[in-house]
N, C-alpha and C positions, 0 to 999 in steps of 0.2 A: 504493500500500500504506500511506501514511502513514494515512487513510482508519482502516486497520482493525488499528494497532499501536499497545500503549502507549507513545505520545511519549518517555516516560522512555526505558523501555528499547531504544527505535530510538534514543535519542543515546547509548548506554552507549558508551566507548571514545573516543567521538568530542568532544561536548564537556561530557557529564556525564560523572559518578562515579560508584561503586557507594555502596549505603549501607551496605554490609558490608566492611569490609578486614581479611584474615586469609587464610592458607595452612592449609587444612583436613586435610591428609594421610590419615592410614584414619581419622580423626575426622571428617570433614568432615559425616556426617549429623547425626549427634549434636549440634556445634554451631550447623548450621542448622537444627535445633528447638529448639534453647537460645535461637540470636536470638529465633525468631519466639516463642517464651514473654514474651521481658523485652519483644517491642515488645506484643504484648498487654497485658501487665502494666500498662507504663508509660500506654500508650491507654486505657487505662479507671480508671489510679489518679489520671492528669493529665487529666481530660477537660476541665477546666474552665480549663485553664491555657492554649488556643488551641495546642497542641502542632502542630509543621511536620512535622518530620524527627527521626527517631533513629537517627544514626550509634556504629553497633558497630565497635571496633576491639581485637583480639586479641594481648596476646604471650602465653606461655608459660603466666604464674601469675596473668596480670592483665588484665581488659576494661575497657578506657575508654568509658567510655555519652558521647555529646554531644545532650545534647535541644535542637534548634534552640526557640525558644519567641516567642509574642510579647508574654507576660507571665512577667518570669522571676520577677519579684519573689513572684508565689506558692507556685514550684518552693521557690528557697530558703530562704523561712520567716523569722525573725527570729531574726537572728546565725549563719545557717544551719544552724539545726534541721533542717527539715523536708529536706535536705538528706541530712543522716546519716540522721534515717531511711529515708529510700529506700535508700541506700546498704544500711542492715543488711537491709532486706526482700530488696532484690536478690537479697544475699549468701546467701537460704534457699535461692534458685532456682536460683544459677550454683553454688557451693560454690566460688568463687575469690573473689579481689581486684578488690573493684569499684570504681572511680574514673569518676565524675561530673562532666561538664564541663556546664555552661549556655552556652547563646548565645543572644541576644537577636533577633529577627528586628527590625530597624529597621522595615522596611515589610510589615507583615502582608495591605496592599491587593494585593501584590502574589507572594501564596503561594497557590497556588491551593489544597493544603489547608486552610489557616486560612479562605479566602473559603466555601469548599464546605460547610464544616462551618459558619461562619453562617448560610448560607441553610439548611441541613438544619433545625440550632436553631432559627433564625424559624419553619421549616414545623411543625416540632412545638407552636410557643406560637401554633401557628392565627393567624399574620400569611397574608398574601393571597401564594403563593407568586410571582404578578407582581408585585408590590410589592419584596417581599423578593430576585428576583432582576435589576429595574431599578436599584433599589438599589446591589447591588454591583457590577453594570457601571458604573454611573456613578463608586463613588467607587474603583476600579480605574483608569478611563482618566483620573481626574483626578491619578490619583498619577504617571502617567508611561508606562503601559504601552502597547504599539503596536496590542493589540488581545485579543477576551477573548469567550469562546464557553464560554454559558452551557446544558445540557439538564436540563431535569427529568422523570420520567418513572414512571408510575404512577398510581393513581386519584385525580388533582387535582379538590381541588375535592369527591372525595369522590363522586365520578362514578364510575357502574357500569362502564362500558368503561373501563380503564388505558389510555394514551395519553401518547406524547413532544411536548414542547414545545423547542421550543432558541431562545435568543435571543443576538445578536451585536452585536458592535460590534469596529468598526476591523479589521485584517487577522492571523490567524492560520496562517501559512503550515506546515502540519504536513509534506508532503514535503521541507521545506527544512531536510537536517541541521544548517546554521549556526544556525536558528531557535532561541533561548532558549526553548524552548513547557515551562511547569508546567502539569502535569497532575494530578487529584484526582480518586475515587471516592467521596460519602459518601452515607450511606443516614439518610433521616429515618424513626422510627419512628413514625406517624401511628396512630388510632383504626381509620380504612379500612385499613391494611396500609402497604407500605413505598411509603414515595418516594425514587428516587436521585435524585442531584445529581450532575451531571460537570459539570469548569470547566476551562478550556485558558485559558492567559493566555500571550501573546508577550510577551517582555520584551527585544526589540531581536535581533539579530543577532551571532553570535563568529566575527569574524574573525582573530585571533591564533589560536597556538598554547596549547590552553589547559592547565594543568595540571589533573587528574582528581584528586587526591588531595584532600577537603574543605576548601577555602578558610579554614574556620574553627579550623582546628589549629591554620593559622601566626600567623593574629589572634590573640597573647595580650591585646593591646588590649581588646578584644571578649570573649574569652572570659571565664567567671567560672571556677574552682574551684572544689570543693566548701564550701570556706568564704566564699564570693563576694569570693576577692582571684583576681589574676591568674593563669596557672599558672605552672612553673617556668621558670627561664631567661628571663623578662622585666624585662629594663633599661629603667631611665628613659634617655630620652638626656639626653646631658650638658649644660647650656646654656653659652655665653660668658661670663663674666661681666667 
């Protein structure tokens, strides 16, 4: 069955997380088309900012956005402008308190969003869709990954019959709940009609017990705030002297 399940959500529980955290109660419809508004939003106002992940997180009066990114420096603008504005735009769509975290994705070779969505862009600036998805398997498995399973699919090339292509390298074990497997969806909009791009990248094996709640909360290190300092609660530690 791994075969014909999105990888995401066959490891949900087990050693992924959700990308929504919040107790819905008789609201619960209402603010899952409020996400799916702000992640629209965010996807087409950051298109150019190589956006990963947008984790939504809910109390009461207030949503914390985290846009994983692998260029933040555009998100937040200069002195963190551009920053606050999103913040106020948000604030038209949710009518609460919106607080904006940035996180930097270190290695974007190894996000199967950020890869998928290159090759989509390549396919649209009519690069040779072999080209452009050789390409990113190579500088994929050069970054570290264990293995990376590339499909395109749709009239390549411009060709009257639509037809899949997939191309591989190294081992993608998708049955294998431990498997680290990212998964992506992106659609290049071409002259002949659409071309997807699906990408699976293995990124090693989890054998601990892992915690599901986003990794990058607890990183204040890492994280930026809206004004690209730290967020709250983060101490230097202290040195010897």
């Amino acid at each position: 069955m791994g075969q014909k399940v999105n990888p995401i959500s066959n490891r949900l529980g087990i050693i992924r997380g959700w990308d929504s955290n919040w107790y819905g109660g008789k609201n619960y419809g209402d603010r899952l088309l409020e996400d799916s508004k702000i992640r629209k939003y965010l996807n087409a106002r950051l298109a150019k900012a190589s956006v990963s992940r947008i984790v939504i997180e809910r109390t009461l009066k207030l949503i914390t956005i985290t846009v994983c990114t692998a260029r933040p420096g555009l998100i937040i603008g200069k002195g963190g402008q551009e920053v606050d504005k999103l913040k106020e735009e948000l604030k038209k769509i949710t009518d609460k308190d919106v607080q904006i975290n940035i996180y930097e994705v270190k290695r974007p070779e190894l996000d199967a969003e950020i890869v998928a969505s290159n090759v989509a862009r390549q396919i649209e600036g009519k690069i040779a869709y072999r080209r452009a998805v050789k390409m990113a398997i190579a500088s994929t498995m050069r970054m570290g990954a264990e293995g990376i399973k590339v499909q395109v699919s749709g009239r390549l090339n411009g060709a009257e019959m639509a037809r899949s292509e997939m191309y591989k390298e190294g081992r993608t074990p998708l049955h294998t709940l431990r498997a680290d497997i990212d998964y992506a969806l992106v659609e290049a909009h071409t002259k002949v009609g659409v071309i997807g791009v699906k990408v699976w990248i293995c990124r090693g094996e989890v054998y601990e017990k892992k915690d599901l709640a986003p990794a990058f909360t607890n990183s204040a290190k890492e994280a930026r705030g809206g004004n690209g300092a730290p967020k709250k609660g983060f101490r230097k530690p202290k040195t010897n002297r």
